[in-house]
C-alpha atoms as one frame of an Amber mdcrd trajectory, in Angstrom:
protein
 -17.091   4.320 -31.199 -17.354   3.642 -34.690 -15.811   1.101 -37.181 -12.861
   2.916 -38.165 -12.314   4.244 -34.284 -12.494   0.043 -33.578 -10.212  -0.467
 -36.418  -7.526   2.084 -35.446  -7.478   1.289 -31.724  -7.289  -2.402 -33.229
  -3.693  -1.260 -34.699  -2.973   1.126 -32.009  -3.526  -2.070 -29.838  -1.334
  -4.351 -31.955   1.611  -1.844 -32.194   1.599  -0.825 -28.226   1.556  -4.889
 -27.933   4.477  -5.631 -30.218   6.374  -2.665 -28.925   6.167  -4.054 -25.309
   7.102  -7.146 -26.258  10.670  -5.988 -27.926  11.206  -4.087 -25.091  11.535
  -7.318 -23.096  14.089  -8.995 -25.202  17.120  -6.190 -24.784  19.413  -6.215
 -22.022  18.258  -5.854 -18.121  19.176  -1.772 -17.198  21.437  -1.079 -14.426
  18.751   0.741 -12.957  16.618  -2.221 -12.651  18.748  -4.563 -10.150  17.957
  -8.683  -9.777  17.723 -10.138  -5.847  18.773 -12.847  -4.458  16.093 -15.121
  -4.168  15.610 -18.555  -2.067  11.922 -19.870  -2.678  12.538 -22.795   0.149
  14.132 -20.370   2.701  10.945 -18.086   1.935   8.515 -20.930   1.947  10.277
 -22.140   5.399   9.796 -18.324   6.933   6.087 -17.841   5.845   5.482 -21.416
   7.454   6.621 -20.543  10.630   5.286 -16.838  10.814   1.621 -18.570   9.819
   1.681 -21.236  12.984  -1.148 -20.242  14.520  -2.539 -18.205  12.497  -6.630
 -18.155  12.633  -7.733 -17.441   9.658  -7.012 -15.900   6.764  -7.057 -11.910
   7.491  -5.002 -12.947  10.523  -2.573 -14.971   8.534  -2.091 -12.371   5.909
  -1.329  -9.928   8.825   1.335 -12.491  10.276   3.360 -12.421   6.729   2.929
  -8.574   6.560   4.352  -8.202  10.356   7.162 -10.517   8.749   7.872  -7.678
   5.183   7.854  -4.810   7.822  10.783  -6.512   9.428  12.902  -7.458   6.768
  15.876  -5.487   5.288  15.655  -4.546   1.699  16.131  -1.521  -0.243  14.668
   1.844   0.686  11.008   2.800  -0.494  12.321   5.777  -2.584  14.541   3.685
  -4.411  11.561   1.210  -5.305   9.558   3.607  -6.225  12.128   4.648  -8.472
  12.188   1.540  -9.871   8.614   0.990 -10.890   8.241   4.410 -12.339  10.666
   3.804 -14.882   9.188   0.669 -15.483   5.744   1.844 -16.152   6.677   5.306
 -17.221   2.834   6.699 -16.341   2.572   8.608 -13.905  -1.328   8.320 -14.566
  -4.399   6.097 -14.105  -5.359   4.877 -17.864  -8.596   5.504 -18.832  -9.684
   2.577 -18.972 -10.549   0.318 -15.739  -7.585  -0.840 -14.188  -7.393  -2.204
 -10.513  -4.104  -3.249  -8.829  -4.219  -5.276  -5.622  -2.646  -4.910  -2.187
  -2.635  -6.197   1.629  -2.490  -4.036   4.541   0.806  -5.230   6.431  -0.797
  -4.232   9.500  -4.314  -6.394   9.624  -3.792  -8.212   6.776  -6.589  -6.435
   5.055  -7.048  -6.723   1.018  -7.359  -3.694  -1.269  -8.073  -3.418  -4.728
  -6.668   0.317  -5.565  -8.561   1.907  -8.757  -8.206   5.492 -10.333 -11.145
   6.004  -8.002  -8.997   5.100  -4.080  -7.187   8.308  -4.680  -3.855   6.138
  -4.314  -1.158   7.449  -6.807  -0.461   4.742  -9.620   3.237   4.920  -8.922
   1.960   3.865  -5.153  -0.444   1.169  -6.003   1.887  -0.367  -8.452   4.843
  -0.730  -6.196   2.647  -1.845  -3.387   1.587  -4.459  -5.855   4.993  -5.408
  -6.600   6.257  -5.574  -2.491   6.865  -9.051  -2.315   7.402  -9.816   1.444
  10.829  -9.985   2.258  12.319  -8.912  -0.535  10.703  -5.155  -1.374   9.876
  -2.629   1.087   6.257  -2.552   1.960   5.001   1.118   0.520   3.269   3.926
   2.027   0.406   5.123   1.644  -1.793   7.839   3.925  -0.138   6.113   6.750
  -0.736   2.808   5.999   1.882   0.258   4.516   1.203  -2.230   1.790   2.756
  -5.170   0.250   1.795  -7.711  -2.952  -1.468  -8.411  -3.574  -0.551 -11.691
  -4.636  -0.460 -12.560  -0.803  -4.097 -12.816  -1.046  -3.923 -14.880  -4.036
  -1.741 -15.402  -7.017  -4.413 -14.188  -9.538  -7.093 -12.304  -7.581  -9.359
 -13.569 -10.593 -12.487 -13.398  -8.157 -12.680  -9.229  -8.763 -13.746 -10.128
 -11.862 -17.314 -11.820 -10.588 -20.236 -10.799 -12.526 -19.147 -10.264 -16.006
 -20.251 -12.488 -18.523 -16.658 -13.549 -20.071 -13.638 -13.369 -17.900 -10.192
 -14.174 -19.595  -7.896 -15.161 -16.531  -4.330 -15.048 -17.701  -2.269 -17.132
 -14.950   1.382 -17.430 -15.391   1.746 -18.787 -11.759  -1.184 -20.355 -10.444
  -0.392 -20.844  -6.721  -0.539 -23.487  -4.420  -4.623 -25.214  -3.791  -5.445
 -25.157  -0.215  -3.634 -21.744   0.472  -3.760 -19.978   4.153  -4.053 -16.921
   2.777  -6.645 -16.806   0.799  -8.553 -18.086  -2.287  -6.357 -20.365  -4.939
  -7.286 -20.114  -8.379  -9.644 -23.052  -8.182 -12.019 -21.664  -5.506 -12.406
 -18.086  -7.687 -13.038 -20.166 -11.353 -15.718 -21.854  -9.197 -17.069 -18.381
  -8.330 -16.787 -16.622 -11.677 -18.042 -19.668 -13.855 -21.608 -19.080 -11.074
 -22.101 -15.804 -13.966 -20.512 -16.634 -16.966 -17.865 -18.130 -19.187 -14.310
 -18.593 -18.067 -11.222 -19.135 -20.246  -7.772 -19.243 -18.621  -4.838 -19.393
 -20.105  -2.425 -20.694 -18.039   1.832 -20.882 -18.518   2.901 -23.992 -21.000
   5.783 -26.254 -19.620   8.267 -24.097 -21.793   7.233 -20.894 -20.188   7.442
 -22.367 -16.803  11.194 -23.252 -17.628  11.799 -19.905 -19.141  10.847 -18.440
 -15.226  13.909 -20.163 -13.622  14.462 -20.881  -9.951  14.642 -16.854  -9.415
  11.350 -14.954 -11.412  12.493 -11.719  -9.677  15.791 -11.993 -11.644  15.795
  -9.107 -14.781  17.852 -11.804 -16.627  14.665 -14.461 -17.198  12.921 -11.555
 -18.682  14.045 -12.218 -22.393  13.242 -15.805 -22.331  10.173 -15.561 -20.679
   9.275 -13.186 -23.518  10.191 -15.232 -26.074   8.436 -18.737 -24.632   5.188
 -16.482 -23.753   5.265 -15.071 -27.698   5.307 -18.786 -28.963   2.627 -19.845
 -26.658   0.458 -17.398 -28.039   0.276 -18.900 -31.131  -0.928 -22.341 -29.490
  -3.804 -20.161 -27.670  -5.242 -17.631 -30.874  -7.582 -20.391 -32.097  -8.993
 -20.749 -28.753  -9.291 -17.162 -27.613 -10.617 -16.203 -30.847 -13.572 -19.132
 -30.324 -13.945 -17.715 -26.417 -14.279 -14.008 -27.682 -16.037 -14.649 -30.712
């Protein structure tokens, strides 16, 4: 690629960026429903289904034997839901991997253009937060939110020499489940430089008591945009 081909895809970059972010600060579609969410009465359920648990496979499994039971919209009509979001029905060129967990064994996935899994698929499986989204199919096998693992997953990106870890929830330290944020900057700092950018106090306000609500979508947007102006200096430094 040459300097002009850097330069456009510079712009093209900047454009597809500023686009994305207007298209957070209109109105919530129809189409795209909020829940009802209770982070204590979730927090109280994934305690109990993890007593006993003996490791963290096994307690992963435990909180996927607890999505398969719960009642929540039908798969088709997730499915639905993240296609229109993401309006691709294809992998992009470039590297992208989106994470999942087996309900069944608790096993971790990370689903690339190269697993064969539909992007569609992989991104709603992403997206299955236990007891709130259906768990999706795929070849048999059902699969809920990566983020069950961990919040960030930020340890997939061992090896490379810079890793920018954007974390706008970090999770709790000490997790069953797997590794917290912590534990992976430990592991990718072992090859190279870290930066992570992690959400300010006025971001963390913008989320609300309910992040899976459409409505703290706007805020968010605008608290994330003016945030980025407090990190430029500092990426620039990191990338530079």
């Amino acid at each position: 690629m040459d300097n002009s081909e850097l330069r456009h895809a510079g712009v093209d970059g900047h454009l597809v960026g500023r686009r994305l972010y207007e298209s957070q600060l209109g109105p919530a579609s129809a189409a795209d429903p909020g829940v009802e969410f209770d982070g204590a009465a979730m927090m109280a359920a994934f305690g109990e289904a993890l007593a006993g648990a003996t490791g963290r496979q096994d307690a992963r499994a435990r909180i996927g034997a607890l999505a398969l039971r719960a009642t929540t919209v039908p798969e088709g009509e997730r499915r639905a839901i993240i296609r229109s979001r993401i309006r691709e029905s294809d992998w992009p060129a470039r590297k992208l991997v989106v994470t999942a967990v087996d309900t069944a064994d608790g096993s971790f996935h990370a689903l690339d253009a190269a697993s064969g899994v539909p992007l569609v698929d992989a991104v709603a499986a992403s997206c299955a937060v236990p007891g709130v989204w259906p768990p999706i199919t795929v070849d048999g096998h059902r699969y809920m939110d990566g983020g069950m693992r961990s919040t960030t997953n930020a340890d997939l990106a061992a090896g490379h020499d810079r890793v920018l870890v954007l974390a706008p929830m970090t999770g709790p330290a000490g997790s069953p489940l797997g590794p917290g944020l912590d534990e992976e900057l430990e592991i990718l700092r072992r090859h190279g430089d870290v930066h992570v950018v992690r959400a300010d106090e006025a971001a963390t306000r913008a989320f609300g008591t309910n992040p899976l609500d459409p409505a703290t979508r706007e805020p968010s947007a605008r608290a994330g945009r003016q945030q980025a102006d407090a990190e430029l200096a500092p990426l620039r430094a990191f990338w530079g």
